[in-house]
C-alpha positions, 0 to 999 in steps of 0.5 A, a space after each residue: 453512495 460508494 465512491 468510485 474510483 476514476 480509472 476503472 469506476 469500480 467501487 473504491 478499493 475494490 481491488 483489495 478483494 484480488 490482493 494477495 495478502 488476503 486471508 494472509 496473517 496480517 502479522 506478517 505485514 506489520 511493523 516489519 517483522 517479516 519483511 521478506 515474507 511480505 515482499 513475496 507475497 506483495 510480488 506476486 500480487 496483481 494490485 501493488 499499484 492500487 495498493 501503493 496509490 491507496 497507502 500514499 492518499 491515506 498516510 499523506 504528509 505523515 513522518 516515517 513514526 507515523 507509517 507503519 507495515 509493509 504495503 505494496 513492498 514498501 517500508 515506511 521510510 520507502 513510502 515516506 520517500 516516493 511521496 516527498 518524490 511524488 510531491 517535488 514532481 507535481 
């Protein structure tokens, strides 16, 4: 059985299929190469918070070497900040 997500009961990351960075080459989001480019796109997407919910489970506790990419508009070291935060406030 596919797990759902809480808020919605929709099958889990079945907001990807309205991301924007979809059919996008996934360079542009990598390693930081482009961050501009993949901010724009990230700004005019519909699920950044699905997106940046999603991102945070998956790397977790993981130091700012283990992160890697643009999700959400986000860096690494911005990520890595929002869960530290994240956790102080929990």
């Amino acid at each position: 059985m596919a797990s759902r997500s809480p808020e919605t009961l929709e099958p889990a990351n079945a907001w990807a299929a309205r991301a924007r960075c979809r059919g996008e080459d996934p360079e542009t989001f990598e390693d930081g190469r482009n961050v501009a480019a993949a901010r724009a796109i990230c700004a005019r997407c519909p699920v950044t918070r699905q997106c940046l919910d999603d991102i945070l489970r998956i790397e977790g506790n993981a130091g700012v070497r283990s992160r890697s990419g643009i999700y959400a508009g986000t860096t690494p070291a911005q990520r890595r900040r929002r869960y530290e935060t994240s956790r102080r406030t929990a």
